[in-house]
N, C-alpha and C positions, 0 to 999 in steps of 0.2 A: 269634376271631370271624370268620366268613366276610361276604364281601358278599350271603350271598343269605341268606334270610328265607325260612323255609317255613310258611307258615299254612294253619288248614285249619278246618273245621266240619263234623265229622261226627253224625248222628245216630243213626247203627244200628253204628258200628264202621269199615267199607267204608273211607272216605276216612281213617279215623286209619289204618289200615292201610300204604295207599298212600304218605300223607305222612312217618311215620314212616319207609317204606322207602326214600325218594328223597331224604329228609335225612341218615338213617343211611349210606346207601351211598356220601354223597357228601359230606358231613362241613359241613350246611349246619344253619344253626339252624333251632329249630321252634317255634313257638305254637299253640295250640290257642285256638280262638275259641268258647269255651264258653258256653251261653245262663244268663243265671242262676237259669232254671226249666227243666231238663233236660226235653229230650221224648220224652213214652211212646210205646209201641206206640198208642196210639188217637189219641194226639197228631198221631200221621203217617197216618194212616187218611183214606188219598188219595179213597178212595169214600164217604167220611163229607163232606156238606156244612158240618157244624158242627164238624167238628173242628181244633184248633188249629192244624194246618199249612194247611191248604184256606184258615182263614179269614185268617191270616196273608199268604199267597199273591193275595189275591183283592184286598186293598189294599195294592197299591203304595207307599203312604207310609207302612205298619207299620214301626216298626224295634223287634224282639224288645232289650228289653234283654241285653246280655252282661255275664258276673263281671267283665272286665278285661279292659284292652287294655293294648299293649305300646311299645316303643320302636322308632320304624324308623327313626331318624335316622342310624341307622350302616350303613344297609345299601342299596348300588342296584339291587338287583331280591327286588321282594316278591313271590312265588309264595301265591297264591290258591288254593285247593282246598277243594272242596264237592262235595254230592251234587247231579244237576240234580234239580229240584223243579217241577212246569209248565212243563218246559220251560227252565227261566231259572235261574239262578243264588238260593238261597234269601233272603230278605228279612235274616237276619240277618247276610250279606253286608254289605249295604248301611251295616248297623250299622257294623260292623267298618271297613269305607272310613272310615265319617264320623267316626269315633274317632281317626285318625290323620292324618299330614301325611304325602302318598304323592307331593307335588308333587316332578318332577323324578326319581322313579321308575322303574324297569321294570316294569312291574305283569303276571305270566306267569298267566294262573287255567287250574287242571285239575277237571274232571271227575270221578264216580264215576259212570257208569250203564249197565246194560245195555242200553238203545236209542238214549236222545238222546244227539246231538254238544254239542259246546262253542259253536258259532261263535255261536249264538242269544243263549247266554249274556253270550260277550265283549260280541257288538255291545251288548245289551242293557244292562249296566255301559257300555263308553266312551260312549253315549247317554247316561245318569242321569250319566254324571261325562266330558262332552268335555275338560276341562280335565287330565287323567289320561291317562297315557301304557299303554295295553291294549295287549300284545304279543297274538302268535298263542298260541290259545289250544291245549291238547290234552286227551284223555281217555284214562284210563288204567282200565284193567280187569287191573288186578294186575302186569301186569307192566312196569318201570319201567324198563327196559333202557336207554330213549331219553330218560329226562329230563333228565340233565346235556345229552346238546348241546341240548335244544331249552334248558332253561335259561341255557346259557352263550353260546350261540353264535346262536338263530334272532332 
């Protein structure tokens, strides 16, 4: 078992890609924070006002149930990874925090997105959880050349 923890919450593929490739390559465990009612193509249908990720996103206090959470008791730096969704990190994030003891933590979250950065994101989490230790955050668009140092080392 390694000390680092790779979690991630993909919806379209994108981020299991990523996460998979930065745990694979660096020999770090992975979890997948799956929702327990998988979202459709219309689900994410960013221009749809009613549809389940819009209206998900639009209250703040939503937490999407997930199938299961994990153990992070053995590990000092939880890496985070998600797709941005409004800008912000998706609400079943938040889930996923409140499911586990991350106190005393490195908590590192990456990104999947073709425009938005991360920092919106971090700030946005260390604000809903000050007591949580949010490292700098990064985004990755495929290629993960740079995650062990910013994992290990920033």
């Amino acid at each position: 078992m390694s000390d680092v923890l790779v979690t991630y919450f993909s919806a379209s593929g994108v981020t299991k890609k990523v996460a998979e490739k930065i745990a694979g390559e660096n020999g770090y465990d992975i979890f997948e924070i799956e929702p327990v009612d998988p979202y459709t193509a219309e689900d994410l249908d960013y221009t749809n006002s009613s549809s389940r990720s819009t209206v998900e996103m639009n209250d703040k206090s939503f937490r999407p149930p997930i199938a299961e959470t994990c153990d992070v008791s053995g590990y000092d730096t939880v890496v985070i990874g998600f797709p941005v969704w409004w800008y912000t990190a998706p609400t079943i994030i938040n889930t996923f925090i409140e499911s586990v003891d991350l106190s005393g933590k490195t908590i590192k979250a990456f990104c999947t997105s073709g425009g938005s950065g991360i920092d919106k994101c971090v700030s946005d989490l260390q604000a809903e959880y000050p007591e949580l230790n949010f490292a700098k955050g990064m985004r990755f668009m495929g290629n993960v050349s740079k995650a062990k140092e910013w994992i290990e080392n920033e």
